[in-house]
C-alpha positions in Angstrom: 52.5 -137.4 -19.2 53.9 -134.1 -18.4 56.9 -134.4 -20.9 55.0 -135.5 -23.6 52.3 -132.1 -23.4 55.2 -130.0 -22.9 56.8 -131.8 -26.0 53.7 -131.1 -28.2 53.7 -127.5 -26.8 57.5 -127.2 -27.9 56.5 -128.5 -31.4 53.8 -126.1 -31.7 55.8 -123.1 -30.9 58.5 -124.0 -32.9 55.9 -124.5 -35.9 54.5 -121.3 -35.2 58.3 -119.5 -35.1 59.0 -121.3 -38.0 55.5 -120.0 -40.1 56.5 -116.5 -38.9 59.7 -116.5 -40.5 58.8 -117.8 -43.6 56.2 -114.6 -43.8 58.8 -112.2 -43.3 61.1 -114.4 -45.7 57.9 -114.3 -48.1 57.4 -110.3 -47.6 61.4 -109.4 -48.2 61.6 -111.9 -51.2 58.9 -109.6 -52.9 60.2 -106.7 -52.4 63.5 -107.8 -53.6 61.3 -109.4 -56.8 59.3 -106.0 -57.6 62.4 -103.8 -57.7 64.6 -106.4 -59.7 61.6 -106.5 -62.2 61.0 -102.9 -62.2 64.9 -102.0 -62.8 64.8 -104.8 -65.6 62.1 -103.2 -67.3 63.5 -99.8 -67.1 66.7 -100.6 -68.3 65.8 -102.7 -71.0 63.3 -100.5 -72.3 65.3 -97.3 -71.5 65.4 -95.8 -75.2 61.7 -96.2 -75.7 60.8 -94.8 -72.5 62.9 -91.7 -73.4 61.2 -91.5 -76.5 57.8 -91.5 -74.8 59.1 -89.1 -72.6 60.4 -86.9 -75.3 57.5 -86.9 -77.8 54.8 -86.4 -75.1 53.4 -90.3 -75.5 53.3 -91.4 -72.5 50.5 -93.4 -73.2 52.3 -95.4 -75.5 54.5 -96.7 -72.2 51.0 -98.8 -71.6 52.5 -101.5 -73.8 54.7 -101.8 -71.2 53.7 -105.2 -69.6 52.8 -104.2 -66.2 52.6 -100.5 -66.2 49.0 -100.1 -64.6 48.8 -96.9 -64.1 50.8 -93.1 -65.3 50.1 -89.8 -64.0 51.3 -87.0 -64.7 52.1 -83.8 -62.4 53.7 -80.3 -63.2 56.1 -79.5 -60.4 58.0 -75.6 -59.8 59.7 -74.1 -62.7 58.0 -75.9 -65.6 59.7 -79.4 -64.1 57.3 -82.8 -64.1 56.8 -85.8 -62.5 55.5 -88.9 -64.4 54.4 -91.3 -62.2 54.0 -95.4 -63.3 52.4 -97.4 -61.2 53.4 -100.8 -61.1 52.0 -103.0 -58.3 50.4 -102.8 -54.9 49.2 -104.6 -52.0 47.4 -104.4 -48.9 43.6 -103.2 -47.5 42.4 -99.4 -46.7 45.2 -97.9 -44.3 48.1 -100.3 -44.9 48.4 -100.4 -48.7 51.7 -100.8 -50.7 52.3 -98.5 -54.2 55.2 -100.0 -56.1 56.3 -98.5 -59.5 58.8 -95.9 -61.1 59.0 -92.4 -62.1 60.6 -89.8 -64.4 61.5 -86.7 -63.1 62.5 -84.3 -65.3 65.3 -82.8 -62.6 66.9 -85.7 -62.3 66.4 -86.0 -58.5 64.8 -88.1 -55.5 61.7 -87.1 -54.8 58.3 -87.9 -52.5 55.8 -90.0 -53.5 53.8 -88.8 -56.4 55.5 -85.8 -56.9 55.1 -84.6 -53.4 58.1 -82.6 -52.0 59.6 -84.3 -49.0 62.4 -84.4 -46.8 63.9 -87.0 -47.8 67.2 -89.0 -46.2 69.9 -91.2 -47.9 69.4 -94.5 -46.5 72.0 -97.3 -48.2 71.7 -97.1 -51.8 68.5 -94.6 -51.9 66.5 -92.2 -50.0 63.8 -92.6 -47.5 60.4 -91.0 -45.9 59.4 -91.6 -42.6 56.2 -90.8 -40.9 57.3 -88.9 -37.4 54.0 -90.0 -35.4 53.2 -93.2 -37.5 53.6 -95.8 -39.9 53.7 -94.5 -43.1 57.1 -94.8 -45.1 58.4 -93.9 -48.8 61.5 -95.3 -50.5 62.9 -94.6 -53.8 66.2 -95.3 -55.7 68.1 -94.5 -58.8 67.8 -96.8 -62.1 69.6 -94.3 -64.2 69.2 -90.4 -64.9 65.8 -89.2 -64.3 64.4 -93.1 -63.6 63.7 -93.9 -60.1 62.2 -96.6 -58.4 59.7 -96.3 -55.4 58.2 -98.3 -53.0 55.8 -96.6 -50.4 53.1 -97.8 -47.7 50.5 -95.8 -46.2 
């Protein structure tokens, strides 16, 4: 009787191992999906985006299939920072921003414009919170395009 509760115990737990894994798969396999999709659209809409850029239309990048949101924000020395949202997930204090940005420097920088220290971490540069959870990401599509990933 022993073996066969310990066996269904086993079972479980291995059931429950196996669920959690398949979460995390779940959770990297997005991220991996939103920044292929997000590079693809870039780069295959790279002219027009320029354009936009260019002419002051930035509206016009709303035909974009999936570009939710654009803001944009003046930075020092008559520089900007567009801002394209792109996807998100999450509830109140743990939310994910996805999307890309044009900077008209043609450098990494914090989300939404915001100056931060950023580090090189593999192919891009990173943001972490000292004393908590928050994080940024962001990466290079081509000059002035970068993608970002952030959660706060």
């Amino acid at each position: 009787m022993g073996d066969i509760k310990r066996s269904k115990w086993t079972k479980r737990f291995f059931i429950c191992i196996l669920v959690i894994l398949i979460l995390f798969t779940f959770r990297n396999f997005t991220w991996y999906r939103n920044k292929y999709e997000i590079k693809k659209l870039v780069n295959n809409n790279l002219d027009f985006l320029n354009e936009c850029i260019q002419n002051g239309t930035y509206d016009k990048i709303y035909e974009l299939e999936k570009v939710k949101d654009i803001k944009k924000w003046p930075l020092d020395d008559n520089e900007f920072f567009i801002d394209f949202y792109y996807n998100g997930y999450g509830i109140a204090s743990n939310t994910t921003y996805i999307g890309f940005y044009y900077i008209s420097e043609d450098k990494p920088i914090g989300f939404q414009g915001y100056p931060k220290n950023l580090n090189q971490r593999g192919k891009g540069w990173q943001w972490k919170e000292l004393s908590g959870d928050n994080w940024y990401y962001t990466e290079k599509i081509a000059d002035h395009w970068y993608y970002y990933e952030s959660d706060f």
